[in-house]
The first five atom37 places (N, CA, C, CB, O) and aatype in JSON, in Angstrom:
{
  "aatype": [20, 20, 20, 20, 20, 20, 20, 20, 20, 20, 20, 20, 20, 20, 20, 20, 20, 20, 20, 20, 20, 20, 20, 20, 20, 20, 20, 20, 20, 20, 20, 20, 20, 20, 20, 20, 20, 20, 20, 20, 20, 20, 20, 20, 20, 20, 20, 20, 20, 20, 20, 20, 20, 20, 20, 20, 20, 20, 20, 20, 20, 20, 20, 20, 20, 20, 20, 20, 20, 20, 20, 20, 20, 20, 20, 20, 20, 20, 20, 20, 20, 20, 20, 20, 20, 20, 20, 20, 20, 20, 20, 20, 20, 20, 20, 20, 20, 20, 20, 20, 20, 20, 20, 20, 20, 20, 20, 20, 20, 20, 20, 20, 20, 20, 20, 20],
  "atom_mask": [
    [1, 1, 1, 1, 1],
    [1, 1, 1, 1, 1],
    [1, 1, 1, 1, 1],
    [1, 1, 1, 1, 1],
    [1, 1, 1, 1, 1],
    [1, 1, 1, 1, 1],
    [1, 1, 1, 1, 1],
    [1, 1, 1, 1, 1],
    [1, 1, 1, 1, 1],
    [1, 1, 1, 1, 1],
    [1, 1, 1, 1, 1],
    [1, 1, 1, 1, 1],
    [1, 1, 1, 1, 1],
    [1, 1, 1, 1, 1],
    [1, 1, 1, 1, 1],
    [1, 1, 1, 1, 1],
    [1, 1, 1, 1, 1],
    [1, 1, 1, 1, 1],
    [1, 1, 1, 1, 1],
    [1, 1, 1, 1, 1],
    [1, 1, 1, 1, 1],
    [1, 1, 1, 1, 1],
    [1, 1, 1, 1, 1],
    [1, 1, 1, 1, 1],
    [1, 1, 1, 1, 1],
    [1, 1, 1, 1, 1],
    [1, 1, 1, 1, 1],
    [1, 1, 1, 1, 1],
    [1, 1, 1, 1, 1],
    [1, 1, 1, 1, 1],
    [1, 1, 1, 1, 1],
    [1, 1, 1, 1, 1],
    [1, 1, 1, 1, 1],
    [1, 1, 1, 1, 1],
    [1, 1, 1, 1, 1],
    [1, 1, 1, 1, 1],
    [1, 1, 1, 1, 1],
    [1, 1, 1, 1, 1],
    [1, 1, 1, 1, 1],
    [1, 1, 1, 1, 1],
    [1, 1, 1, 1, 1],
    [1, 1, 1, 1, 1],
    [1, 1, 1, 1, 1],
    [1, 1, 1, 1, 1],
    [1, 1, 1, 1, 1],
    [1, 1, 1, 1, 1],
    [1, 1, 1, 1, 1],
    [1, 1, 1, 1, 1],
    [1, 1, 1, 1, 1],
    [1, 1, 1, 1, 1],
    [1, 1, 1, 1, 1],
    [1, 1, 1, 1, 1],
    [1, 1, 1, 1, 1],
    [1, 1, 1, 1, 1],
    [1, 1, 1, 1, 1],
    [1, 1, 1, 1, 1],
    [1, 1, 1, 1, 1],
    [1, 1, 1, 1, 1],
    [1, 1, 1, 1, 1],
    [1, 1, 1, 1, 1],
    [1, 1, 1, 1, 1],
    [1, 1, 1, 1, 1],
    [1, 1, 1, 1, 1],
    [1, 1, 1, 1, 1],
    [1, 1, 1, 1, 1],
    [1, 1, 1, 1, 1],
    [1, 1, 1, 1, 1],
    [1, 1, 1, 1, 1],
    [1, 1, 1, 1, 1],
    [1, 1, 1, 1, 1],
    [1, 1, 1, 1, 1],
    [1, 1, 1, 1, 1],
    [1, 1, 1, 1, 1],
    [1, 1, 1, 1, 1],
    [1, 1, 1, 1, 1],
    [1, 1, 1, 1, 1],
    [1, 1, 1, 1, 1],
    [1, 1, 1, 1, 1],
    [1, 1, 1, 1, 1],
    [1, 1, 1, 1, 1],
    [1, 1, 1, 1, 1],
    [1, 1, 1, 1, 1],
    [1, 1, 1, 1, 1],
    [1, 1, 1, 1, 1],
    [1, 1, 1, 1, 1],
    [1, 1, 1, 1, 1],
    [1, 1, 1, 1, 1],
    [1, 1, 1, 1, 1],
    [1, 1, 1, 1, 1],
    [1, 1, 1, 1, 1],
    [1, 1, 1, 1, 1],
    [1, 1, 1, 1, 1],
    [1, 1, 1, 1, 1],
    [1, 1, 1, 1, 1],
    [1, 1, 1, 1, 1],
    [1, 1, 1, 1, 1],
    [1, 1, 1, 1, 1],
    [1, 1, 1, 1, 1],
    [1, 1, 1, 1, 1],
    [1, 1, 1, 1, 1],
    [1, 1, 1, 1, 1],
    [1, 1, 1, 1, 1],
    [1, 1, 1, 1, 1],
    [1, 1, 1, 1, 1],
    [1, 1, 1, 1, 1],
    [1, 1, 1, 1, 1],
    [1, 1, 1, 1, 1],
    [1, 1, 1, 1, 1],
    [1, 1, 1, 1, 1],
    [1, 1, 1, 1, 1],
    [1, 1, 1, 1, 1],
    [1, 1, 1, 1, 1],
    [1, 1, 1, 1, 1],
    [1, 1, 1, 1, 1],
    [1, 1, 1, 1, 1],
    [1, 1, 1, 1, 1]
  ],
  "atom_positions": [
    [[-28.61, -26.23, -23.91], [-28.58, -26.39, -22.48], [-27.58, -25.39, -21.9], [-28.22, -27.83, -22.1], [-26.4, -25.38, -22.26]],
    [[-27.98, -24.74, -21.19], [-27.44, -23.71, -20.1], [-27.13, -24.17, -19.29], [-28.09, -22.82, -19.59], [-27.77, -25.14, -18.87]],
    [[-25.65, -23.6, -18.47], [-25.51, -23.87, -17.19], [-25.17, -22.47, -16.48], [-24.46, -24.99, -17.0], [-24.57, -21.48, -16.92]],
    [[-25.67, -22.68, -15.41], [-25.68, -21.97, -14.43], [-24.54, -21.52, -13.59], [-26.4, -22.46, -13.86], [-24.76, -22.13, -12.54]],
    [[-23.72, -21.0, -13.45], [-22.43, -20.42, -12.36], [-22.65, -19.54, -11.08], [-21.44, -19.46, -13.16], [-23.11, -18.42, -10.87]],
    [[-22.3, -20.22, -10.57], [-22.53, -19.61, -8.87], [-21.43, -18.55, -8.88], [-22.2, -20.94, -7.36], [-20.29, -18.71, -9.33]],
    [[-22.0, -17.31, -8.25], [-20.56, -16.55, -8.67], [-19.22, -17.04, -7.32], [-20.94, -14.39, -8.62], [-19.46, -17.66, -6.29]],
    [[-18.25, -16.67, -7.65], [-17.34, -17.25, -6.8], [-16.77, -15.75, -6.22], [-16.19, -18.36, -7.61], [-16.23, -14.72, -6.63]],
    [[-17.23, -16.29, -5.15], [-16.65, -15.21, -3.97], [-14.61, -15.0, -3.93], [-17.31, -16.09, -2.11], [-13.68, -15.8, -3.86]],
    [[-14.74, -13.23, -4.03], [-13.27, -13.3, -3.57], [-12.4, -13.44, -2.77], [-12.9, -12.81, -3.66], [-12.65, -12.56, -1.93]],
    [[-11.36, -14.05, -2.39], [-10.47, -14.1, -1.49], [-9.19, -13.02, -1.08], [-10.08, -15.17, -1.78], [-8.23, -12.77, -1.81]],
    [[-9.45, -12.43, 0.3], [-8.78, -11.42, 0.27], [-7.97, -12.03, 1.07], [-9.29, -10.18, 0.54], [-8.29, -13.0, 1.76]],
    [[-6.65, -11.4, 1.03], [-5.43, -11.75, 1.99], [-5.44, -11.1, 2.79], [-4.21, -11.73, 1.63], [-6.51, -10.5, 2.82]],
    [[-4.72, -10.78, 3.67], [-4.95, -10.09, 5.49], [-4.26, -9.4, 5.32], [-4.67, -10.79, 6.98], [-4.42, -8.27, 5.78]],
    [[-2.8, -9.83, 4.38], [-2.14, -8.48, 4.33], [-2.4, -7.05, 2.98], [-0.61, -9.02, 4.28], [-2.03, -5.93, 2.64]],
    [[-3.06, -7.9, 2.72], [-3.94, -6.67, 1.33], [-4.62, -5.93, 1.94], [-5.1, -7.23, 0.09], [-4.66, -4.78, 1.51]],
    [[-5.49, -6.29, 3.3], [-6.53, -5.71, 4.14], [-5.75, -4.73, 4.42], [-7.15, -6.47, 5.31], [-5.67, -3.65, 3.84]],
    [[-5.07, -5.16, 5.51], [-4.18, -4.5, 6.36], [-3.32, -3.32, 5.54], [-3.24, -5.62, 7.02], [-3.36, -2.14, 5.89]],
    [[-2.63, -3.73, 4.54], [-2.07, -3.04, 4.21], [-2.96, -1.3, 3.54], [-1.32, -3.98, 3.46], [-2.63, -0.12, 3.67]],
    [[-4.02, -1.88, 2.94], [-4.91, -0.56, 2.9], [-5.4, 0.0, 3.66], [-5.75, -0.52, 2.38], [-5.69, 1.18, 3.42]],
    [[-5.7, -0.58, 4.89], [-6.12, 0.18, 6.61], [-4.99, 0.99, 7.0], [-6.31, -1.05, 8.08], [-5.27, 2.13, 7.37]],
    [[-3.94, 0.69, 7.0], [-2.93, 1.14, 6.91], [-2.97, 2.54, 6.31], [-2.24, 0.27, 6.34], [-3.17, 3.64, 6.82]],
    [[-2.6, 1.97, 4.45], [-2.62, 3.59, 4.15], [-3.84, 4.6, 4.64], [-2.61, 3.76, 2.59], [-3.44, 5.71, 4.97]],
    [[-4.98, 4.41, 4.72], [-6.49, 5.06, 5.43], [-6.02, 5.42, 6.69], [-7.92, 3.93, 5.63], [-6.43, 6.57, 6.81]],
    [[-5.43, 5.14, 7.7], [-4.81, 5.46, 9.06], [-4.01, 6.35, 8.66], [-4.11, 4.4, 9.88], [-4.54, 7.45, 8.7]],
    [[-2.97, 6.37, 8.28], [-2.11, 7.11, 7.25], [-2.7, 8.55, 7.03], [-2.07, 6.3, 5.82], [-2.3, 9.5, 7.7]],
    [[-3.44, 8.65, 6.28], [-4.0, 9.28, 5.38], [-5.14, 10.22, 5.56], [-4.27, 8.48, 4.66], [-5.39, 10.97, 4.62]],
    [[-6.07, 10.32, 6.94], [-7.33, 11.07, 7.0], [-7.53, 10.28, 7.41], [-8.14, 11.63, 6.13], [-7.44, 10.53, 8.61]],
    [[-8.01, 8.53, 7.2], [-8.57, 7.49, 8.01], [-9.84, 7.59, 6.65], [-8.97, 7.89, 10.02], [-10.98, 7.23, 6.96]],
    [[-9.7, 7.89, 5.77], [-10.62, 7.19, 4.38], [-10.03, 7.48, 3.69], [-11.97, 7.48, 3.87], [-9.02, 8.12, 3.98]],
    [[-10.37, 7.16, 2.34], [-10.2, 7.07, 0.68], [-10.81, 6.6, -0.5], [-9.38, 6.56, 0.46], [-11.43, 5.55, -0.3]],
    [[-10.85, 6.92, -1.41], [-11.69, 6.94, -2.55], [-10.59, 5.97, -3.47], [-12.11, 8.65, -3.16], [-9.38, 6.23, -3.52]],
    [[-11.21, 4.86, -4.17], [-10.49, 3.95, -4.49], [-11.36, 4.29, -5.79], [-10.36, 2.53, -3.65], [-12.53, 4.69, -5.82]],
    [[-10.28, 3.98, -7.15], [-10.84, 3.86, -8.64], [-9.78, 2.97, -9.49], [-11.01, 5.48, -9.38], [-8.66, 3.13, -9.97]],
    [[-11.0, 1.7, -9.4], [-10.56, 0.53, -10.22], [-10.19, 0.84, -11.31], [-11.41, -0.4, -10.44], [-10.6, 1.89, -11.81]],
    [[-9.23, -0.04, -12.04], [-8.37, 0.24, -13.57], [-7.8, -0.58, -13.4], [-7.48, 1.43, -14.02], [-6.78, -0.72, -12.72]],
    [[-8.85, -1.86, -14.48], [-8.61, -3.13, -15.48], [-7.3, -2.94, -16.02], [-9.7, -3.26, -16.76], [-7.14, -2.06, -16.87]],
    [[-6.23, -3.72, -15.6], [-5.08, -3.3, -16.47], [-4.55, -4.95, -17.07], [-3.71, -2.3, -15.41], [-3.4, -5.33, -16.84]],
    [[-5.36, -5.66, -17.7], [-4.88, -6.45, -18.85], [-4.8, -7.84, -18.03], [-3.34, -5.87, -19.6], [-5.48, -7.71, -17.01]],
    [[-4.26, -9.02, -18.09], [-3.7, -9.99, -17.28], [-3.74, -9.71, -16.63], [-2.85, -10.45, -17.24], [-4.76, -10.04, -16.02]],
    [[-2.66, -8.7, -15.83], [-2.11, -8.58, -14.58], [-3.04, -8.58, -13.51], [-1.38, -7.49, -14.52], [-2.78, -9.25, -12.52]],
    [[-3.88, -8.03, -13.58], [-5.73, -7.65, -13.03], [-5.84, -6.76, -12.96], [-6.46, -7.96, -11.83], [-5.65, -6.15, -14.01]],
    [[-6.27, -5.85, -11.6], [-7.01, -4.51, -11.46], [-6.06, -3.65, -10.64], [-8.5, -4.64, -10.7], [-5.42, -4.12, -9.69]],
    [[-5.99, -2.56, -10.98], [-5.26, -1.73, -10.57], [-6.27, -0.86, -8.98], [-4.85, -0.81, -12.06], [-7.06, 0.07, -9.17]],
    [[-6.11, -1.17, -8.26], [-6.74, -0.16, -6.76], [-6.12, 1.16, -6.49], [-6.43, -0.95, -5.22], [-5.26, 1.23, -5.61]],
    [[-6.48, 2.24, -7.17], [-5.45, 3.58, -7.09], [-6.17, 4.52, -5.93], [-5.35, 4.56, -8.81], [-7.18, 5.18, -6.18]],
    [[-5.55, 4.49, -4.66], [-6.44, 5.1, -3.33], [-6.04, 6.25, -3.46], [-6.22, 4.57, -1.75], [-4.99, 6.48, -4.06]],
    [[-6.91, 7.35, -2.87], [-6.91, 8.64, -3.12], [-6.7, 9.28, -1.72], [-8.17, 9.07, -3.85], [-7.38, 10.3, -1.89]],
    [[-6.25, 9.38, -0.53], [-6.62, 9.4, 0.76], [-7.23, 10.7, 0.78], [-5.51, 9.16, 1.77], [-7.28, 11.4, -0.23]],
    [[-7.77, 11.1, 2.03], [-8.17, 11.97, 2.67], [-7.1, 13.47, 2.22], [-8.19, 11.35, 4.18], [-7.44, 14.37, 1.45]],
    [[-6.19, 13.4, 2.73], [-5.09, 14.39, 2.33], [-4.66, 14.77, 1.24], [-4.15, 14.14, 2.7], [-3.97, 15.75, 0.99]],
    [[-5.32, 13.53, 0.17], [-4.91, 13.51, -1.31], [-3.74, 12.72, -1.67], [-4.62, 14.85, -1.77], [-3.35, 12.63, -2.84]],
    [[-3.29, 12.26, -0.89], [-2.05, 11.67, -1.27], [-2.18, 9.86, -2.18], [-1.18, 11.64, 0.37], [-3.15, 9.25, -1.73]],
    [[-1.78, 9.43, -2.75], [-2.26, 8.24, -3.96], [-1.4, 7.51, -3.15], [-1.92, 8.34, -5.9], [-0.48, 7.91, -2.44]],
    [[-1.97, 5.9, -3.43], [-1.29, 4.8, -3.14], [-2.02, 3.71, -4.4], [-1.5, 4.39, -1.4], [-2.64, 4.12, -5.38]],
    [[-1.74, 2.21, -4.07], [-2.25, 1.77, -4.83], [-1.96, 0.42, -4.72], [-2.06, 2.34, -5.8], [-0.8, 0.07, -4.46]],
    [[-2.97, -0.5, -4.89], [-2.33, -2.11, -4.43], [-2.96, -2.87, -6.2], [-3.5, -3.1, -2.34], [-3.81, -2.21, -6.8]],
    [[-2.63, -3.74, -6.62], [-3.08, -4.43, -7.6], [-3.07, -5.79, -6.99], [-2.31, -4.25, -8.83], [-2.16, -6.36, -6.4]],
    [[-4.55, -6.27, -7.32], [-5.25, -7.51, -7.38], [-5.7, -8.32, -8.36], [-6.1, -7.39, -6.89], [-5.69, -7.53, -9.3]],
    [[-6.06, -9.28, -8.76], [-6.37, -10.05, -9.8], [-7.72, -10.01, -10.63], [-6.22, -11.18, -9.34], [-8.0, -10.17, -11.82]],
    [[-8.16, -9.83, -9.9], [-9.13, -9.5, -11.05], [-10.57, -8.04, -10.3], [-10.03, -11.49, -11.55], [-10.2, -7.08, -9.62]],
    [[-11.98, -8.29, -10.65], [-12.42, -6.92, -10.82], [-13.13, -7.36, -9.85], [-13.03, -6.22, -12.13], [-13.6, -6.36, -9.3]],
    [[-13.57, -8.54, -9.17], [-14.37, -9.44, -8.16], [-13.35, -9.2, -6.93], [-14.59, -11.28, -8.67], [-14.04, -9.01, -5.93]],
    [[-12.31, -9.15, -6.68], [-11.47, -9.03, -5.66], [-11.45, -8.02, -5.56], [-10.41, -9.48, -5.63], [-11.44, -7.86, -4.34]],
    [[-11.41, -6.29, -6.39], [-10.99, -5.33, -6.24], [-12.54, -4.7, -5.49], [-10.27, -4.8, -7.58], [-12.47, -3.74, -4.72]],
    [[-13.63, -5.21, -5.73], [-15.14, -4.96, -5.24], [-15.21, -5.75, -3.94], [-16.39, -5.51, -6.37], [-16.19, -5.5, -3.24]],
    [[-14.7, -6.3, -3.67], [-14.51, -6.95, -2.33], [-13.33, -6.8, -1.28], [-14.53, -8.2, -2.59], [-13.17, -7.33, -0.18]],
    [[-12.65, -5.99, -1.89], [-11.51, -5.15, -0.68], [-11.99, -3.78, -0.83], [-9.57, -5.18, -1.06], [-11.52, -3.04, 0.03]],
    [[-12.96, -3.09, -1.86], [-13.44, -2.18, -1.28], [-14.5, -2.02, -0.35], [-13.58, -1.67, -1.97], [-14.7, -1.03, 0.36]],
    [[-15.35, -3.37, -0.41], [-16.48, -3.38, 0.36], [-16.19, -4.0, 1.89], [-17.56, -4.19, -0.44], [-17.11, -3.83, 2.69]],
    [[-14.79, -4.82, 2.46], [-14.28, -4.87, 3.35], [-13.79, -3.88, 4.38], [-13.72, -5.37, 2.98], [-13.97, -4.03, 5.59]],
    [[-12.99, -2.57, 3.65], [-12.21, -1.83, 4.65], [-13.11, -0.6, 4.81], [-10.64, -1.49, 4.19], [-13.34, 0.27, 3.97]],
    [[-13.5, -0.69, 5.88], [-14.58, 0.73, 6.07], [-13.75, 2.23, 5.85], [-15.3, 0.78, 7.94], [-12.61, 2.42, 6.28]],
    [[-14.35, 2.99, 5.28], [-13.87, 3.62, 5.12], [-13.07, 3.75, 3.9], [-13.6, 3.65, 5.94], [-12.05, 4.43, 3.98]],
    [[-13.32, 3.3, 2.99], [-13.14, 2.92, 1.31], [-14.34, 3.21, 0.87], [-12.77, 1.34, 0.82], [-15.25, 2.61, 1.44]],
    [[-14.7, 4.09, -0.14], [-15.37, 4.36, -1.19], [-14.82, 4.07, -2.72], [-15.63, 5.62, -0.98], [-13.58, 4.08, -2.75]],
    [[-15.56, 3.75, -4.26], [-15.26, 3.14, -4.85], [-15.94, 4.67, -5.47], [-15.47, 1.63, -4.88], [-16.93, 5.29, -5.08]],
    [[-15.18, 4.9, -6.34], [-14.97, 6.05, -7.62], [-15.57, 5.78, -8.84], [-13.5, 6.26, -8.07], [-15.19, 4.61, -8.79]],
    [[-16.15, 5.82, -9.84], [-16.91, 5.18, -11.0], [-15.95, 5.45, -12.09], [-18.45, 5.8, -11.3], [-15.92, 4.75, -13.1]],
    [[-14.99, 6.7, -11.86], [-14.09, 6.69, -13.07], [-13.01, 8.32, -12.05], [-15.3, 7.1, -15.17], [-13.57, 8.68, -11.02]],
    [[-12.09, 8.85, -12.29], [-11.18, 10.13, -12.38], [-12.22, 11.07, -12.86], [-9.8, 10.05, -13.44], [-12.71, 11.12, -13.99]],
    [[-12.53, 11.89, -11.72], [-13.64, 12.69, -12.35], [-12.6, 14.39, -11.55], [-15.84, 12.08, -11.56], [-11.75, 14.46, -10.66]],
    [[-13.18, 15.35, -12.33], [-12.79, 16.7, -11.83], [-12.67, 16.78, -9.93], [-14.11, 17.83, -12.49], [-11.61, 17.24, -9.52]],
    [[-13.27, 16.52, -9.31], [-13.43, 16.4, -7.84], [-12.34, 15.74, -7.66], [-14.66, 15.73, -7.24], [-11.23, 16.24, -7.75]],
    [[-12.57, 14.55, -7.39], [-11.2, 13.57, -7.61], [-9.61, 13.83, -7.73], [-11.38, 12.98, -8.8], [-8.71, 13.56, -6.94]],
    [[-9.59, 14.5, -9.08], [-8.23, 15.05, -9.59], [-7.47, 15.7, -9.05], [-8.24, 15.67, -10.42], [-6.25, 15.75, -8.89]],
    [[-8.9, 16.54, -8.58], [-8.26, 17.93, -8.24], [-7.8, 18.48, -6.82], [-9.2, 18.85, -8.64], [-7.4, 19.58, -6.44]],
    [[-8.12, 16.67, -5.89], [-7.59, 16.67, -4.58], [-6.47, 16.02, -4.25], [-8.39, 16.26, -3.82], [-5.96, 15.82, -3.15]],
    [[-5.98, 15.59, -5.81], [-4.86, 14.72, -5.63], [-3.6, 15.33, -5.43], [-4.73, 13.9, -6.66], [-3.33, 16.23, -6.22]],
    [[-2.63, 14.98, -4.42], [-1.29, 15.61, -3.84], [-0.27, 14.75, -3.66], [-1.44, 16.23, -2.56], [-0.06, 14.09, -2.64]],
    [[0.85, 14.74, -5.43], [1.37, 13.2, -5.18], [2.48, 13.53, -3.76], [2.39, 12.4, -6.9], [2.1, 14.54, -3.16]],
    [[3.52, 13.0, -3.25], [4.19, 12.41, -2.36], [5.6, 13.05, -2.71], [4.01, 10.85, -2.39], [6.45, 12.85, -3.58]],
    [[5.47, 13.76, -1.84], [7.19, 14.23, -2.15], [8.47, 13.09, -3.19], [7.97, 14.29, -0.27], [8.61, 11.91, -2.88]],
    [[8.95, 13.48, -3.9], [9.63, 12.52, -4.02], [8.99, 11.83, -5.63], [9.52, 11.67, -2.58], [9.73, 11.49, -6.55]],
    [[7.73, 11.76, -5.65], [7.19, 11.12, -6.75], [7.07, 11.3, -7.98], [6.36, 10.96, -6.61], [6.56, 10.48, -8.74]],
    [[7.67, 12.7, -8.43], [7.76, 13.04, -9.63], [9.61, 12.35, -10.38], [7.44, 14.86, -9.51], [9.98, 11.81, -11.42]],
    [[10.18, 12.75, -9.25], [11.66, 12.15, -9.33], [11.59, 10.26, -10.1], [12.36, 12.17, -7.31], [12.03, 9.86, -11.18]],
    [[10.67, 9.31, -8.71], [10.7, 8.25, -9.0], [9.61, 7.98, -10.47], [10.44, 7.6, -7.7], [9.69, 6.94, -11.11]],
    [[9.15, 8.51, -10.64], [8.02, 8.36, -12.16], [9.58, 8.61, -13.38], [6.19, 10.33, -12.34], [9.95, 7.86, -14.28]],
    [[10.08, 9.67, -13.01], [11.16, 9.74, -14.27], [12.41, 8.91, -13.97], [11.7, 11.35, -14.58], [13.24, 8.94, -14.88]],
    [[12.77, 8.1, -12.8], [13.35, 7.29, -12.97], [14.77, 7.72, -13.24], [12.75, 6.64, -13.76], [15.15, 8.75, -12.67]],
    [[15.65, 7.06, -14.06], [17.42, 7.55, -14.18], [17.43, 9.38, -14.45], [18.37, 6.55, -16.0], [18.24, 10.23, -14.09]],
    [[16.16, 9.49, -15.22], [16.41, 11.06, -15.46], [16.26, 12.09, -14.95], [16.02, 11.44, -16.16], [16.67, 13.21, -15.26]],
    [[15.34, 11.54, -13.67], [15.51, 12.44, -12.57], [16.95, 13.56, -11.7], [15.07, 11.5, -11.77], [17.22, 14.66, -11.22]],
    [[17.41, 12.33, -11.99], [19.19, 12.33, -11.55], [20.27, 13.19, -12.6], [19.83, 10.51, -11.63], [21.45, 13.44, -12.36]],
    [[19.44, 13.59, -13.88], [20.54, 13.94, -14.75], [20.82, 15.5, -14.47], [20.17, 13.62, -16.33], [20.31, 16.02, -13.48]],
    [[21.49, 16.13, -15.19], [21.8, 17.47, -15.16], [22.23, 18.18, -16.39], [22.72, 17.61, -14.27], [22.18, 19.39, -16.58]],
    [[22.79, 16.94, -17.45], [22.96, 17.38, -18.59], [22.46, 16.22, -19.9], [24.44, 17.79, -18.54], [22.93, 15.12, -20.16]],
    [[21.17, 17.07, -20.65], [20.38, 16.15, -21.22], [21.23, 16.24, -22.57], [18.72, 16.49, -21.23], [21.77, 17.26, -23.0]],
    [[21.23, 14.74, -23.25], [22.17, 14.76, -25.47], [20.29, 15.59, -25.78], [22.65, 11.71, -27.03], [19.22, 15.77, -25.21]],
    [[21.03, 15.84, -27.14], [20.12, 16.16, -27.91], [19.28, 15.12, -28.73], [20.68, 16.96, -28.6], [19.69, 14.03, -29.14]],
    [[18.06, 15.65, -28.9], [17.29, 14.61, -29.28], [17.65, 14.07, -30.34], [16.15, 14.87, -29.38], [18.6, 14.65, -30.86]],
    [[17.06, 12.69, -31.21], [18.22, 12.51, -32.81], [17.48, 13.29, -33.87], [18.44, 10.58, -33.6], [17.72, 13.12, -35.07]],
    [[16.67, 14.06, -33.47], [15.63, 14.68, -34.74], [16.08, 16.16, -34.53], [13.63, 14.45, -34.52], [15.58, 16.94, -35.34]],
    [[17.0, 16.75, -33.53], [17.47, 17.79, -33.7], [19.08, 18.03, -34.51], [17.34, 18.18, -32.47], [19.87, 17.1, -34.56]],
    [[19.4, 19.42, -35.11], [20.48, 19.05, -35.77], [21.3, 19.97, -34.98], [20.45, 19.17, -37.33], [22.51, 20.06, -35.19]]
  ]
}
């Protein structure tokens, strides 16, 4: 015996909305969004704007991330990082610094322990 599941619609928050209208206003006023399943946590939303510039909101699962793209006009959904894509991307002043974190800040690096 089979049972049947109604699929269950996602629930978006107003400020998840908002907050991606936002970056799209921001940004050209569209963006290309490409989902990335990232484990538990849920889905990763990595927006691409108009200008190229990346943002990114994470939601719970892959039903919510298809339903805040199909909400904010002006959102398109990406099938994967393809050459086009990549190659319009322009991270954010500042963003290479915060990706490296304390080492951004350094000036004088130790040597590695595999050097003598």
């Amino acid at each position: 015996m089979s049972v049947e599941t109604a699929p269950v619609e996602a629930k978006l928050s107003g400020a998840l909305v908002d907050s991606v209208k936002g970056f799209l206003a921001e940004h050209g006023g569209s963006a290309t969004a490409v989902l990335q399943p990232v484990g538990r946590l849920g889905v990763r939303v990595t927006l691409v704007g108009e200008d190229g510039v990346m943002g990114d909101r994470v939601v719970a699962d892959l039903a919510t991330a298809k339903a805040l793209v199909d909400a904010v006009d002006g959102l398109t959904e990406a099938d994967e990082w393809d050459r086009a894509l990549t190659s319009i991307v322009t991270p954010r002043k500042g963003h290479w610094a915060r990706m490296a974190g304390w080492v951004a800040r350094q000036t004088r690096f130790p040597k590695a322990r595999n050097e003598s």
